[in-house]
C-alpha positions in Angstrom: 10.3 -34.2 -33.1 13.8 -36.1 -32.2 13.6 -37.8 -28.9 17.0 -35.5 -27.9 14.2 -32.4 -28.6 11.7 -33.9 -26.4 14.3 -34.6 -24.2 15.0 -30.5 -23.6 11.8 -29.5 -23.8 10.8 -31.8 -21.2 13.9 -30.7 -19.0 13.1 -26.8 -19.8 9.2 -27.5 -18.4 10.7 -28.8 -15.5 12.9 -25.9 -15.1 10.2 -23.5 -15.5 8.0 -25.3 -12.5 10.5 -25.1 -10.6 10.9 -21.3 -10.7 7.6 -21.1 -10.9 7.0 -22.7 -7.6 10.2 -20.8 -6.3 8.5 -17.7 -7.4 5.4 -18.6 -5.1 7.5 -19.4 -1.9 9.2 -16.4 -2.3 6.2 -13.8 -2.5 4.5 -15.3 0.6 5.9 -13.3 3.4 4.6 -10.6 0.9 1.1 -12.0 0.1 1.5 -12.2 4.2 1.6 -8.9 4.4 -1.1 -7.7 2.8 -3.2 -10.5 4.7 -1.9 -8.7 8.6 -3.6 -5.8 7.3 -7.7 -6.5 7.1 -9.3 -4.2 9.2 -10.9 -0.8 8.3 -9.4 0.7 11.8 -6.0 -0.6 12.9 -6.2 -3.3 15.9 -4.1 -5.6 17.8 -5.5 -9.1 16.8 -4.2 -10.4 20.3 -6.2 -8.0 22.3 -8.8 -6.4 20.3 -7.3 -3.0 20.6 -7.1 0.4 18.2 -4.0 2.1 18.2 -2.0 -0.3 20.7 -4.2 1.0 23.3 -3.6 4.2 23.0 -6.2 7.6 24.0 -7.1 9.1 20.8 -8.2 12.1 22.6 -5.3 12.8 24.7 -3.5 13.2 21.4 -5.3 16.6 21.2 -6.1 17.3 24.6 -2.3 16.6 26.3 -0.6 17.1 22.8 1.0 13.5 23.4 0.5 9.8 22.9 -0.5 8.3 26.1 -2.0 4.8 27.3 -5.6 4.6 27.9 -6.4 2.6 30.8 -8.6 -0.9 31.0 -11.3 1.2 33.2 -12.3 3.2 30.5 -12.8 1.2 27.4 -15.3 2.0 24.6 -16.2 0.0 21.2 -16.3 1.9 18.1 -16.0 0.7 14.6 -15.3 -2.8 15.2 -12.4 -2.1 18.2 -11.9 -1.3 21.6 -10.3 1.9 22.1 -9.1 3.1 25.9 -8.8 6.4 27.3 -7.1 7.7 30.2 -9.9 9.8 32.1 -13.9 9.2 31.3 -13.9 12.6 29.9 -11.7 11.5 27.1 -14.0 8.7 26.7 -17.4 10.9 26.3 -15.8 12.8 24.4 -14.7 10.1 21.8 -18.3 8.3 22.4 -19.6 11.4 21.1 -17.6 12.2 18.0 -15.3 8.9 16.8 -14.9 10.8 13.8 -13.3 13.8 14.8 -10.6 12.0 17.2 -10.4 8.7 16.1 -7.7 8.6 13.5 -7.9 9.2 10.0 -8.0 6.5 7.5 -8.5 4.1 10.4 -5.0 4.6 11.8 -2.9 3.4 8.4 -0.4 5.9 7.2 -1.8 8.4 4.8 1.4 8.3 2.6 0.7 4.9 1.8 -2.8 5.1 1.3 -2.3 8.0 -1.3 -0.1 5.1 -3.0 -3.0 2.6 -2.4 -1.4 0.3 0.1 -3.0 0.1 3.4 0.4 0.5 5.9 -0.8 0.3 9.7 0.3 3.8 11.4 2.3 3.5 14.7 0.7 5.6 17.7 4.2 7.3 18.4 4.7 8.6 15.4 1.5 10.9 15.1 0.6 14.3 13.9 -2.7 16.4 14.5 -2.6 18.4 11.0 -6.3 19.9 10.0 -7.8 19.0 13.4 -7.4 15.6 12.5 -5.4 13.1 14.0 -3.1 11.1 11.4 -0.6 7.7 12.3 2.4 7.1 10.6 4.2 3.9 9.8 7.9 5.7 9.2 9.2 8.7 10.7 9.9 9.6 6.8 6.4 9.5 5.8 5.2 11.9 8.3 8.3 14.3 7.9 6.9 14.5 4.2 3.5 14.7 5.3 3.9 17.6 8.1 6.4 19.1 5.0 3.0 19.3 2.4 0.1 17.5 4.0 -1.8 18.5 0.8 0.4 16.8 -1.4 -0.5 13.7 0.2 -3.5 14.3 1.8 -5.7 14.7 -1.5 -5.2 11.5 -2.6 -5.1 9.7 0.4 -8.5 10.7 -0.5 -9.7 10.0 -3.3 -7.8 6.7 -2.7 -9.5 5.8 0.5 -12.9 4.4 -0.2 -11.0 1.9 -3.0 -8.5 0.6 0.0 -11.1 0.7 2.4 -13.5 -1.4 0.2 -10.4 -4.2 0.5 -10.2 -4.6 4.1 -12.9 -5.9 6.5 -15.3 -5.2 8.7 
């Protein structure tokens, strides 16, 4: 090989490490991402809270996302969860799996794609006597449009995203 040959082809590896490490810097915020979202139920790493503090009851009870209050606080699944009258609270105490969110409070839509997306309390639905969070106002349009479209394999996807995010 010519020296002028080893010349390029040293110049073309240090091209290619240099994309190559540009190619890492730039997926970070994405590999980020995925790291915000470790929890099998949706909580506020700041305060320990599901759903932003919001009573999962009231969302069937009052038809309406409202703010649980400090008094009434109750751990479940690895989070605090508040409730804004202790009757919301027994209630929840007695059946987290009916009220609490589905899917631990991430958005169906992308679970049925495999991507755990964190829902939002305000954007909410009660579809099937089950209480599902949204992270776009376009995911649960489609979902309230054909909740079985997504529904089924948010699924069958579930355990398999679920089995990625901690305890």
């Amino acid at each position: 090989m010519t020296a002028q040959r080893q010349e390029r082809n040293e110049i073309r590896q240090w091209f290619a490490t240099i994309w190559l490490a540009g190619l890492l810097f730039m997926s970070a915020p994405l590999l980020s991402l995925q790291a915000a979202t470790t929890e099998r139920v949706v909580v506020d790493r700041h305060t320990g809270l599901a759903i932003d503090g919001f009573d999962p009851v009231a969302f069937f009870t009052e038809r309406e996302a409202q703010m649980g209050a400090a008094e009434y606080e109750a751990s479940s699944g690895g989070a605090i969860w508040r409730f804004c009258n202790p009757s919301n609270m027994a209630a929840f105490v007695a059946h987290p799996e009916i009220y609490g969110p589905q899917f631990g409070g991430y958005d169906p839509v992308g679970i049925a794609r495999g991507v755990p997306v964190p829902g939002n309390p305000l954007l909410w639905l009660v579809s099937g006597q089950r209480l599902f969070l949204f992270a776009r106002e376009d995911s649960r349009s489609a979902f309230a449009a054909d909740p079985g479209r997504y529904l089924k394999p948010a699924q069958q996807q579930w355990p398999a995203v679920r089995a990625t995010l901690a305890n």
